[in-house]
N, CA and C of each residue as an Amber inpcrd file, in Angstrom:
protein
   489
   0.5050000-160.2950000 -22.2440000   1.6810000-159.4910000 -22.5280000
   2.0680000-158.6770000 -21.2980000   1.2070000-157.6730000 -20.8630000
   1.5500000-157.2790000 -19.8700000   1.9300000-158.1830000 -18.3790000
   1.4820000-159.4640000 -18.2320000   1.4840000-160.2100000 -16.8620000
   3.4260000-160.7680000 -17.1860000   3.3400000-160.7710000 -18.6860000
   4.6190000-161.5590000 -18.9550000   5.6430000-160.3060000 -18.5990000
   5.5280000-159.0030000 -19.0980000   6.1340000-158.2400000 -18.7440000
   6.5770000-157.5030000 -16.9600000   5.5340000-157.7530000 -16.3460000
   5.5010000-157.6330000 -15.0050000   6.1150000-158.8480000 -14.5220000
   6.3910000-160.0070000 -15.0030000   7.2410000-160.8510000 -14.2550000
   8.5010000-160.7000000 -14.9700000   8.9720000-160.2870000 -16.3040000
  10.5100000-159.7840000 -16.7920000  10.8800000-158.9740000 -16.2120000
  10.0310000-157.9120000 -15.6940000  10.3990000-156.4780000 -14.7760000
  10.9870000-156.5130000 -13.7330000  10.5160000-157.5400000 -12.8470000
  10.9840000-157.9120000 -11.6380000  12.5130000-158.5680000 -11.5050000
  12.9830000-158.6150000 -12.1770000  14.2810000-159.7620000 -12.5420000
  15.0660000-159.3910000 -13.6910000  14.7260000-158.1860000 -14.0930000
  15.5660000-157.7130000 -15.7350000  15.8570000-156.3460000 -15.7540000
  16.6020000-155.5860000 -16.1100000  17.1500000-154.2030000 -16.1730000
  16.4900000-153.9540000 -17.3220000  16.0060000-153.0580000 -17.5090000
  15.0500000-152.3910000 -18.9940000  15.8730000-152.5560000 -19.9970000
  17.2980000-151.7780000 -19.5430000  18.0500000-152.3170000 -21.0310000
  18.3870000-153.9870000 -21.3240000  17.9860000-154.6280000 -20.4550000
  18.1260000-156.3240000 -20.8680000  16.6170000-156.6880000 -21.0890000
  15.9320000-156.2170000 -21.1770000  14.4370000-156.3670000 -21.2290000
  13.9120000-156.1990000 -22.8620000  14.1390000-157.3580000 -23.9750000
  13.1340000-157.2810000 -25.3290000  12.2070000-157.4140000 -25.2760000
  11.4050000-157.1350000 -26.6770000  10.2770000-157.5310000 -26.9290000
  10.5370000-158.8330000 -26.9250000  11.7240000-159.5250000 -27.9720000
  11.1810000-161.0030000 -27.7590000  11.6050000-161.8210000 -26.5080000
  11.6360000-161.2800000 -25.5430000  11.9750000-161.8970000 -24.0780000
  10.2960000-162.1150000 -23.5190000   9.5510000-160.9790000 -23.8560000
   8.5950000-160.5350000 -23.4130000   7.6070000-161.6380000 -24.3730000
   7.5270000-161.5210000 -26.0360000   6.8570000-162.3100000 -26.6750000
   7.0800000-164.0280000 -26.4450000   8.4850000-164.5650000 -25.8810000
   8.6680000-165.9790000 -25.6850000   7.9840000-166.1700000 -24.0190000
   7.4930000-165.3650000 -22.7550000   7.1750000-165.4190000 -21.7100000
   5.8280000-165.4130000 -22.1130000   4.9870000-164.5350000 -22.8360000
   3.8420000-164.4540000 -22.9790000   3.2880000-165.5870000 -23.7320000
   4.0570000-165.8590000 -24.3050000   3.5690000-166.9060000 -25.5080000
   2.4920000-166.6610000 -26.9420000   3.1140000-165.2120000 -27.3860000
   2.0820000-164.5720000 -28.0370000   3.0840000-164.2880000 -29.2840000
   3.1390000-163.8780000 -30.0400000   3.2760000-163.7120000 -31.6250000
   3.7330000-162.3100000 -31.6240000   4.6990000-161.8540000 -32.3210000
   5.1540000-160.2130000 -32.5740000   3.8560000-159.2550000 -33.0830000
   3.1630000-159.7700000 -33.9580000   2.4760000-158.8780000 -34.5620000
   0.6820000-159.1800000 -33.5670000   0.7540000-159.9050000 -32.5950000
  -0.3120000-159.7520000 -31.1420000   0.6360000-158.4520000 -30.1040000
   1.4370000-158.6420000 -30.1180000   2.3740000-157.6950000 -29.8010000
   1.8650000-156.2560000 -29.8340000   2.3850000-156.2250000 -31.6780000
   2.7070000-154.6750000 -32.3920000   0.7900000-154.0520000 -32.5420000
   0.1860000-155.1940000 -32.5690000  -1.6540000-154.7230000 -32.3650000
  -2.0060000-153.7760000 -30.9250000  -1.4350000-154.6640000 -29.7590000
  -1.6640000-153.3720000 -28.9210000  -0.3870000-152.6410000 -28.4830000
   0.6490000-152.9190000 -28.5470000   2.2340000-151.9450000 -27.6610000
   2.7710000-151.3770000 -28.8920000   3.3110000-149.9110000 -28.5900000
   4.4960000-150.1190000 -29.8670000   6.1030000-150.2540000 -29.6360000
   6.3240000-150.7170000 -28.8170000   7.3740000-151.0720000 -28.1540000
   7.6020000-151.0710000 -26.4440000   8.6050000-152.0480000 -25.8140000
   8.9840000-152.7120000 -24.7650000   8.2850000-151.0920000 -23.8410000
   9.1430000-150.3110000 -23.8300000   8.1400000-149.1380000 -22.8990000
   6.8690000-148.8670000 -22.6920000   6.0400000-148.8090000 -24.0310000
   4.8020000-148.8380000 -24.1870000   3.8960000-149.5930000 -23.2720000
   4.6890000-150.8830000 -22.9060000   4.1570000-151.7640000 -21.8390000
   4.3330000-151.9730000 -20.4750000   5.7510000-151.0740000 -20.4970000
   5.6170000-150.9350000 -19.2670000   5.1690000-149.6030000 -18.8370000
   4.5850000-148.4840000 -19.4750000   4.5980000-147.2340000 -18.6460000
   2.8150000-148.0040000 -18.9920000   2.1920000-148.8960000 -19.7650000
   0.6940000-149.3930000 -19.7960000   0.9390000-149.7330000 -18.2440000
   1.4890000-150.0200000 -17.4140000   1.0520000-151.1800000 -15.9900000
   0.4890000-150.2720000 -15.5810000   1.1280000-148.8700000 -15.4910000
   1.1770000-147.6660000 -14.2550000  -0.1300000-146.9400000 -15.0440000
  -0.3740000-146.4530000 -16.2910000  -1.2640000-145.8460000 -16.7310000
  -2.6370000-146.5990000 -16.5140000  -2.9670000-148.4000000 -16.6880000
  -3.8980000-148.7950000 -16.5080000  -4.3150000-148.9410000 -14.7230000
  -3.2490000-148.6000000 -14.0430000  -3.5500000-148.6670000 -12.6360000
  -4.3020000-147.3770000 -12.4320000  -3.6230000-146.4790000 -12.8400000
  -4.3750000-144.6420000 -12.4290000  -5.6850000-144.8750000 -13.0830000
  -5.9670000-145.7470000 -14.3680000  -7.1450000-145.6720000 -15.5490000
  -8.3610000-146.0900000 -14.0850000  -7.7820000-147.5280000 -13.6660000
  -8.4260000-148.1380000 -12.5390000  -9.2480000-147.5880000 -11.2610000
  -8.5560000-146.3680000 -10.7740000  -8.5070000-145.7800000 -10.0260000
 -10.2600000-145.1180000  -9.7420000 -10.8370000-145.7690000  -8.8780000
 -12.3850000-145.6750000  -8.5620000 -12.7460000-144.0880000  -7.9530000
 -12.6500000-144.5090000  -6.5490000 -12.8610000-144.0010000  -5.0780000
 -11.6130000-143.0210000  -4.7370000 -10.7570000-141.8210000  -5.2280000
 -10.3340000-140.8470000  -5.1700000 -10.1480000-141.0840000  -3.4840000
 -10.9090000-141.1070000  -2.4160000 -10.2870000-141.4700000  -1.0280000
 -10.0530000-142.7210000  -0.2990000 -10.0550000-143.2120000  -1.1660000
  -9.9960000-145.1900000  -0.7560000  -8.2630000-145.0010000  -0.5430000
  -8.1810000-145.7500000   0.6250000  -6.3720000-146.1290000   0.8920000
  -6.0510000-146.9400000  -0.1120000  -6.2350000-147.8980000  -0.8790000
  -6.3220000-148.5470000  -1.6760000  -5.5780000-148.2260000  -3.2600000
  -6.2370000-146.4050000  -3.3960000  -5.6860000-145.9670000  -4.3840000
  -4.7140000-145.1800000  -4.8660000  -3.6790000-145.2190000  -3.4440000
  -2.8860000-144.7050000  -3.1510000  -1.9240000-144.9410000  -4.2800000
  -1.1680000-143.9020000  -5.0580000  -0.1720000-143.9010000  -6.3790000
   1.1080000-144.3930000  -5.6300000   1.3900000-143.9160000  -4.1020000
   2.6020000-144.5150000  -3.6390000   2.2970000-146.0070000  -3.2360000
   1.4360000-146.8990000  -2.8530000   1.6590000-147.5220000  -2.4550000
   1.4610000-148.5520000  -3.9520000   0.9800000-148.4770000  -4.8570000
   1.1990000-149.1760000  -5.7670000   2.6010000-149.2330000  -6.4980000
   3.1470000-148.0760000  -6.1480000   5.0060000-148.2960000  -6.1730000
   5.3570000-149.1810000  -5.4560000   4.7600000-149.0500000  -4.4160000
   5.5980000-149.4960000  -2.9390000   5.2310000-151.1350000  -3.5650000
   4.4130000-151.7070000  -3.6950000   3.9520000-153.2750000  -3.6870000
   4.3160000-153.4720000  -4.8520000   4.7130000-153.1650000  -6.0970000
   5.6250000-153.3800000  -7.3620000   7.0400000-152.5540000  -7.6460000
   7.2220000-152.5730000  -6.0120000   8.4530000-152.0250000  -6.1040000
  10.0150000-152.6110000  -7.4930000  10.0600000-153.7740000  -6.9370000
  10.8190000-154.5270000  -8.0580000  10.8680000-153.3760000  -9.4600000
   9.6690000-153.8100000  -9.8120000   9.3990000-153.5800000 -11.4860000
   9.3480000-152.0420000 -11.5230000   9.3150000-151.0090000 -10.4990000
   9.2840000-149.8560000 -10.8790000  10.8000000-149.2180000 -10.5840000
  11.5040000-149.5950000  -9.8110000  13.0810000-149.3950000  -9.6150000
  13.4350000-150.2560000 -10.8280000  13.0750000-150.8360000 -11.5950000
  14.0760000-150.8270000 -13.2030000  13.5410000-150.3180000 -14.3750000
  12.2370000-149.6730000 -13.9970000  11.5330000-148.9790000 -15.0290000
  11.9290000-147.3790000 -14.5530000  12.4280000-146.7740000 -13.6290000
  12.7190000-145.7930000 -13.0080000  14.0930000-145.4710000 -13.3690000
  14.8540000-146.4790000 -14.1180000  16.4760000-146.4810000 -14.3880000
  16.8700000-145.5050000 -15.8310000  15.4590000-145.6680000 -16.2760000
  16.0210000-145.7860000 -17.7970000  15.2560000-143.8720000 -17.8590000
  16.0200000-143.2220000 -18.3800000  15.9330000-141.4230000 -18.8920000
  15.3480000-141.6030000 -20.6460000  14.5450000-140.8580000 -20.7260000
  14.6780000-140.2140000 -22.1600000  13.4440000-140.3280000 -22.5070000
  13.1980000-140.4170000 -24.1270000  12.0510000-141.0530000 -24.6780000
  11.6140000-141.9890000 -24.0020000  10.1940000-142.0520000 -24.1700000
   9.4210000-143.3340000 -23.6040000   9.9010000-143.8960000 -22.3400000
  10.3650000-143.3080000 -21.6390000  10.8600000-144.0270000 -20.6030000
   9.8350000-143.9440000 -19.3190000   9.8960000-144.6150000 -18.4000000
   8.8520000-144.3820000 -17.4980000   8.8230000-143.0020000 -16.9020000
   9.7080000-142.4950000 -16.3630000  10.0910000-141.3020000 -16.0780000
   9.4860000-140.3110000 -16.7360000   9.2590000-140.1480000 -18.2850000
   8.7830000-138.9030000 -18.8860000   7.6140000-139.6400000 -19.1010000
   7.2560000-140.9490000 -18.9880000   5.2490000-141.1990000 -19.3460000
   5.0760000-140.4130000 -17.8620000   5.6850000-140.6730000 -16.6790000
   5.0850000-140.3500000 -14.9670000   4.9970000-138.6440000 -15.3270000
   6.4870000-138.1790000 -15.7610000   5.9260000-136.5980000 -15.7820000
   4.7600000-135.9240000 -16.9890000   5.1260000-136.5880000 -17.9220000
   3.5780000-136.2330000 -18.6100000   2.4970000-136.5160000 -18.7020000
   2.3530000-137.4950000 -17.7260000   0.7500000-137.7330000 -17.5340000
   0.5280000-137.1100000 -16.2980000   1.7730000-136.7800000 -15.4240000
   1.0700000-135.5720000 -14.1700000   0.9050000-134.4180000 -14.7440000
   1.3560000-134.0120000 -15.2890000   1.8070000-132.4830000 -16.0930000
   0.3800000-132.5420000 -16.8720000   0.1180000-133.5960000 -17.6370000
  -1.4740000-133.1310000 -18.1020000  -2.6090000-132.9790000 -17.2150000
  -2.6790000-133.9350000 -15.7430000  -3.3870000-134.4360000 -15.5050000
  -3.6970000-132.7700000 -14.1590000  -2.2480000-132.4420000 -13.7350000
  -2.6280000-131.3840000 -13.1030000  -2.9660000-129.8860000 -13.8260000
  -2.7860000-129.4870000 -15.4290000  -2.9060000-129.2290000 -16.4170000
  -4.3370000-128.8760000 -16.5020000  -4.9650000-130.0900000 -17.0320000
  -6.5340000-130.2580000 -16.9540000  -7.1480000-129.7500000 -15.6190000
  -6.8670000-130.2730000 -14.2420000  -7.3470000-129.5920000 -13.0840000
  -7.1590000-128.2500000 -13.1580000  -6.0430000-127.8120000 -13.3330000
  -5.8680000-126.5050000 -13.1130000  -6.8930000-125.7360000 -13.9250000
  -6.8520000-125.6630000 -15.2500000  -7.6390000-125.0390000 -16.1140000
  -8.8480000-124.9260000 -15.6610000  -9.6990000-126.0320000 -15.1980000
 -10.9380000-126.2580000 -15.3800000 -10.8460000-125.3380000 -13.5630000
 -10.5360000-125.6660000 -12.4060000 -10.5560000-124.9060000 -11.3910000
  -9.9930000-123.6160000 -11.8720000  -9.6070000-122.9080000 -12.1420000
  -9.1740000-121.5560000 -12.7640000 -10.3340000-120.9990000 -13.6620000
 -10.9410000-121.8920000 -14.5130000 -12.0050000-121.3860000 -15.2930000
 -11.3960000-120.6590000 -16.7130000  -9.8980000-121.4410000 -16.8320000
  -9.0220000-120.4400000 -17.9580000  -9.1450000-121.9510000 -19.0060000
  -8.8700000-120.8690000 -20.3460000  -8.9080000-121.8420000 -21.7370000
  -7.1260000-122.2460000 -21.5840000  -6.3190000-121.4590000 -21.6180000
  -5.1230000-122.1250000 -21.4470000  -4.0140000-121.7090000 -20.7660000
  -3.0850000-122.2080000 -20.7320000  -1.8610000-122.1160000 -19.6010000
  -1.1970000-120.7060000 -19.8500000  -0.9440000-119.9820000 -18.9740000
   0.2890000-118.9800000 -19.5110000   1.9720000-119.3100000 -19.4560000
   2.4660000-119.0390000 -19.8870000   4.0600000-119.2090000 -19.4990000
   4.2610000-119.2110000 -18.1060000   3.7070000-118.4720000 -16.9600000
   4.1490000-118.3940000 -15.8120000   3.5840000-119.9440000 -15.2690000
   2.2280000-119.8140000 -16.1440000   1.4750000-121.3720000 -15.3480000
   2.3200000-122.5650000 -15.6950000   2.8010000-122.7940000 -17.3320000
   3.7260000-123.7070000 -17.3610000   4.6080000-123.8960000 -16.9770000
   5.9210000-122.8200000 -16.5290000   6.5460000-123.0150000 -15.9230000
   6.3080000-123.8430000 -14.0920000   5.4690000-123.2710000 -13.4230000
   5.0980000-123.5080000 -12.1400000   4.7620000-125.0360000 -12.3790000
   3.9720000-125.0650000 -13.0360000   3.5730000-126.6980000 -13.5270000
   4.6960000-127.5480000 -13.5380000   5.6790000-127.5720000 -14.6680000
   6.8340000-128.0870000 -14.7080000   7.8890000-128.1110000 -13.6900000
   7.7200000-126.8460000 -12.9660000   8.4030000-126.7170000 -11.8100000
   7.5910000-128.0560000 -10.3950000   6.5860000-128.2900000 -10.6810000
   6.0190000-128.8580000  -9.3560000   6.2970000-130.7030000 -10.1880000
   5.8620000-130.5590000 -11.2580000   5.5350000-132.3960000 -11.6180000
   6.9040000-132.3570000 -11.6450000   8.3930000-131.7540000 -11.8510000
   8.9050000-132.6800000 -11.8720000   9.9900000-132.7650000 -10.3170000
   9.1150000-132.0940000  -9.3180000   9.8140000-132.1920000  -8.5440000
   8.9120000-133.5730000  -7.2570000   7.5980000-133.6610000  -8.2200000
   6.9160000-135.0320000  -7.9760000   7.4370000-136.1770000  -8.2970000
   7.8970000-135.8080000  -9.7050000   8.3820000-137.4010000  -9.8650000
   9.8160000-137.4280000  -8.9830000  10.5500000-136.5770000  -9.0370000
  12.0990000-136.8700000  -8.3070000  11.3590000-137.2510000  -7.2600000
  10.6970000-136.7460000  -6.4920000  10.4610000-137.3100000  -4.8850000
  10.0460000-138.5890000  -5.0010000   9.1380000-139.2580000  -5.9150000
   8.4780000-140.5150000  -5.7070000   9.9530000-141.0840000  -5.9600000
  10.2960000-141.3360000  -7.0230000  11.7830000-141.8930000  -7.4960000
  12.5490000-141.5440000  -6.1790000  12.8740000-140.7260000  -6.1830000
  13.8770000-141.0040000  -4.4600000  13.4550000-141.8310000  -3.4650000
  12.3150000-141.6650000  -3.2180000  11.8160000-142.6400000  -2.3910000
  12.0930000-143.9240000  -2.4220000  11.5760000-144.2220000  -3.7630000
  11.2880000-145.8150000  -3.9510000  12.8930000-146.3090000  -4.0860000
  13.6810000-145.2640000  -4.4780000  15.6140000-146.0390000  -4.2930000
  16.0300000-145.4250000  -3.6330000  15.5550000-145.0180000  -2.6210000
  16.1310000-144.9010000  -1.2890000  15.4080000-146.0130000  -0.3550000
  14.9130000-147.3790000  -0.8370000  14.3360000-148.2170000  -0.1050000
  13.0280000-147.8740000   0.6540000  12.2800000-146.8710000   0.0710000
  10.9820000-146.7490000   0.0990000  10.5940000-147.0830000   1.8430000
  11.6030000-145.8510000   2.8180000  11.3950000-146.0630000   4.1780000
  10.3260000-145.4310000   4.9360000   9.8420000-144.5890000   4.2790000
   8.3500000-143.5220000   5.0400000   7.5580000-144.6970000   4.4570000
   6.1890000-144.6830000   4.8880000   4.9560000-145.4950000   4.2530000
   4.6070000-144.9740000   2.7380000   4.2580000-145.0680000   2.2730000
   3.0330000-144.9810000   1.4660000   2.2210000-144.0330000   1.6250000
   1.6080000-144.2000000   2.8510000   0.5160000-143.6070000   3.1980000
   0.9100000-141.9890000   3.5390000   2.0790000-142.1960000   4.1120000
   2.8650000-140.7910000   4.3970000   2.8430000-140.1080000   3.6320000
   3.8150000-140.6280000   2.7970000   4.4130000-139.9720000   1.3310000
   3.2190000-139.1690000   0.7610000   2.1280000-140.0760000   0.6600000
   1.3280000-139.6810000  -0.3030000   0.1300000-138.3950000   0.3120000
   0.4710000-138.3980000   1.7010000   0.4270000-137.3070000   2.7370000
   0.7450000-135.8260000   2.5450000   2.3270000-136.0770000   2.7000000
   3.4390000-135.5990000   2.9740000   2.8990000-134.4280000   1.2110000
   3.2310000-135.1820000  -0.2070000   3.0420000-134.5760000  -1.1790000
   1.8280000-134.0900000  -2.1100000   0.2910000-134.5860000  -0.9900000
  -0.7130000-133.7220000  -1.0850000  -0.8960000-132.5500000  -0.6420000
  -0.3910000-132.0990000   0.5880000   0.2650000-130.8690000   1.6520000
   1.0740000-129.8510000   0.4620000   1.9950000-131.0240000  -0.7960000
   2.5470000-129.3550000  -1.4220000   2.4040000-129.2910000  -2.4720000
   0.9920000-129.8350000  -2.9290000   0.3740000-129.4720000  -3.9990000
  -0.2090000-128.1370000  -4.2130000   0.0290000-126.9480000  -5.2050000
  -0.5270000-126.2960000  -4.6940000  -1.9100000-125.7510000  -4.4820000
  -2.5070000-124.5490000  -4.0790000  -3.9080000-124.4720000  -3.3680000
  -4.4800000-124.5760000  -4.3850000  -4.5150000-123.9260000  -5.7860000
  -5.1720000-124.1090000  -7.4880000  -5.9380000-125.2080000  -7.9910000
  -4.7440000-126.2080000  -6.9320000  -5.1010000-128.0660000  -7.5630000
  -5.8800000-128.6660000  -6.8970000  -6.3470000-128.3760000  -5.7000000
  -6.7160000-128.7770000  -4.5890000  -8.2680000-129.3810000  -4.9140000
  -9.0660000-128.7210000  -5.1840000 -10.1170000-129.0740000  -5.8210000
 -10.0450000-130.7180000  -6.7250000  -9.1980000-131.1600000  -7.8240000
  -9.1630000-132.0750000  -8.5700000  -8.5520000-133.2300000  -7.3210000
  -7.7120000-132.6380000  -6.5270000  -7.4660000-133.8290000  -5.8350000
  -7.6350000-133.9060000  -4.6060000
C-alpha cells in the first residue's frame, strides 16, 4: 500500500489521488486497506512518520529530515499542497510540536507547558514547517545538509539537548 502510494504521489495531485487509485496499484482489497490506513492521508503522512520512526544514529548524514524531502521530493511537493485536516502539513506540525514538546519538558524538568511555552512552541514549529515547505517549492536550492544546518542554529537553547 504504501510503495503503491509513493509511486501515485509522484505523478498525482492529492486531490486526484483515491483510495481506489491506490487499492487498484497495490493490488490489495479496501478492507486490507481500512485494517491499517484510515484514509488516502493516513498513508501518506505514514511515509514521513515511518522514516523519523526509522531514524537510528541522531548524527548520521543519512538521517537528515531535509534530505529525505530532498530525494522524495516529487511526492512531498503534492503532499505539501493540500491545508487542513490530515493533511501533511498539520501531521509535519504536530508531530514537531509534540516531539519538541516532549524535549522540552523533560530538559526543563517541568510536568507541563505554560501558555507562554505553547505559544513559543507554536511560534517556532510552525515557522519550521513554512521553511522546509519553502524550500522544497522553491526548488530545494541550498543542500540538505545546509538547511538542516542552517535550522538547528535556530532551534532554541531549551531544545538543544534532545537534538
Amino acid at each position: 500500500i504504501l510503495d503503491a502510494t509513493i509511486k501515485l504521489m509522484k505523478t498525482n495531485k492529492v486531490n486526484k489521488l483515491t483510495v481506489q487509485k491506490i487499492l487498484d496499484e497495490a493490488k490489495v482489497s479496501r478492507s486490507t486497506f481500512y485494517s491499517f490506513f484510515s484514509d488516502k492521508y493516513d498513508v501518506i503522512n505514514y511515509y514521513f512518520k515511518d522514516y523519523l520512526e526509522s531514524r537510528t544514529d541522531e548524527n548520521s548524514e543519512n538521517n537528515c529530515a531535509y534530505q529525505f524531502l530532498y530525494d522524495n521530493k516529487d511526492y512531498f511537493l503534492n503532499a505539501f499542497q493540500v491545508e487542513g485536516q490530515n493533511s501533511f502539513n498539520s501531521f509535519f506540525y504536530d508531530h514537531y510540536y509534540k516531539s519538541c514538546a516532549e524535549a522540552y519538558l523533560a530538559n526543563m524538568n517541568k510536568e507541563s507547558l505554560s501558555e507562554s511555552d505553547k505559544i513559543e512552541l507554536e511560534f517556532y514549529c510552525v515557522g519550521a514547517l513554512h521553511i522546509a515547505k519553502q524550500w522544497l517549492m522553491n526548488g530545494a536550492k541550498e543542500s540538505p545538509k545546509y538547511m538542516s544546518e542552517l535550522t538547528q542554529k535556530l532551534i532554541p537553547e531549551k531544545y538543544w539537548k534532545h537534538f
